[in-house]
C-alpha positions in Angstrom: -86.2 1.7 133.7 -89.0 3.8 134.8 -89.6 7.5 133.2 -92.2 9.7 134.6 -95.1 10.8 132.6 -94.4 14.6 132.7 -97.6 17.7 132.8 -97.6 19.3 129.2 -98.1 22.7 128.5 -99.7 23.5 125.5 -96.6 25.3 123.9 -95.2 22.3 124.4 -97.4 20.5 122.2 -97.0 23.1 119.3 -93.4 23.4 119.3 -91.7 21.1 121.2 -88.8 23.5 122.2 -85.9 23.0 125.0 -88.2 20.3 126.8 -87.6 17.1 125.1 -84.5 16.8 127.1 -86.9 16.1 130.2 -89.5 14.3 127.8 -87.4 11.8 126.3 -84.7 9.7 127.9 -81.3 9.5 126.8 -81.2 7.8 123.2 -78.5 5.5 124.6 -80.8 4.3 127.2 -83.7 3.4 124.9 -83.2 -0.7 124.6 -82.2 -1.9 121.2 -85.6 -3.5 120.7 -87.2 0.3 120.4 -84.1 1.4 118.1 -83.5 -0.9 115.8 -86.7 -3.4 115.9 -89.8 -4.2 114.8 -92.4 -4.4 117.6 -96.6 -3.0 118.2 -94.8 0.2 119.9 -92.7 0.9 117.2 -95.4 0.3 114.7 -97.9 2.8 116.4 -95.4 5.3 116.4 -94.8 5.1 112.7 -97.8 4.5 111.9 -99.0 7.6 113.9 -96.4 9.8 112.3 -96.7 9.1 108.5 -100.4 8.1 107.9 -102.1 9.4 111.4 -104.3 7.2 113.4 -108.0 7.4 114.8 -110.4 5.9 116.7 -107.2 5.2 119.3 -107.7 3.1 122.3 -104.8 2.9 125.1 -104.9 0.5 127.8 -102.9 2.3 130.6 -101.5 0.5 133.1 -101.9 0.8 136.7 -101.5 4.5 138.2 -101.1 5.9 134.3 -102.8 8.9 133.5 -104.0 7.7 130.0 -104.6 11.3 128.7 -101.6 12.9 130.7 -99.0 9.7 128.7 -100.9 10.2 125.6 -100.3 14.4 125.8 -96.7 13.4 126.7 -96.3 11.3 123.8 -97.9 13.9 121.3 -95.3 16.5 122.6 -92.6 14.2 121.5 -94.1 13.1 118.5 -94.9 16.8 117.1 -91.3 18.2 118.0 -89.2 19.5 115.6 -86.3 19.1 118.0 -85.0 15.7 118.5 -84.0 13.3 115.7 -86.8 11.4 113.6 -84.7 8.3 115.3 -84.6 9.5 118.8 -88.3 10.5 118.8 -89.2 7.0 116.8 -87.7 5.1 119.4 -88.6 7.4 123.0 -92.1 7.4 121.6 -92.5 3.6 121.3 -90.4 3.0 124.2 -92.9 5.2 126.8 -95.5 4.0 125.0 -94.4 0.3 126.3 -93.9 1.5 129.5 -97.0 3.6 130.2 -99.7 1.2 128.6 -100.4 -2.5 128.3 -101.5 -2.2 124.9 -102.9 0.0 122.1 -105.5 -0.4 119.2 -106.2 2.2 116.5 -107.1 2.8 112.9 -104.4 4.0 110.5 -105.3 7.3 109.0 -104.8 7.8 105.1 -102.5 10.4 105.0 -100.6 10.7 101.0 
């Protein structure tokens, strides 16, 4: 499955709001691995959301916007909307599909 990297407007990225539905695909669509798993994608994502991260680097993959995926992942990630296991999974799963791979430093949140 391919899902377009989407432009984010900036309201998007403080409130999330009625545009996840075009952000994220359908839960049901997400594979298994990225709902109930244990993979690098999934362990960004979690790792971004409870402790932060820093010093990121993403390794896009050919014709990805590296900034425009990453905005489109942070509207996701900072929405109030969907459910923590919906976001979880669309998060690592466009992650997967818009980069080759991702290093960081896990922040120290309490």
């Amino acid at each position: 499955m391919k899902f377009p990297v989407k432009e984010i407007k900036d309201i998007d990225l403080v409130f999330g709001g009625g545009a996840m539905k075009k952000l994220m695909p359908p839960y049901s669509s997400i594979p298994e691995e990225f709902r109930d798993g244990s993979n690098k994608w999934l362990t960004f994502q979690r790792d971004w959301f409870f402790s932060g991260i820093k010093n990121l680097k993403l390794s896009p993959k050919e014709g990805i916007d590296s900034a425009k995926a990453f905005r489109h992942l942070r509207a996701i990630q900072s929405s109030f909307e969907p459910k923590h296991e919906h976001k979880e999974a669309a998060v690592a799963y466009l992650a997967s599909l818009w980069f080759d791979d991702v290093s960081y430093d896990k922040g120290e949140r309490s």
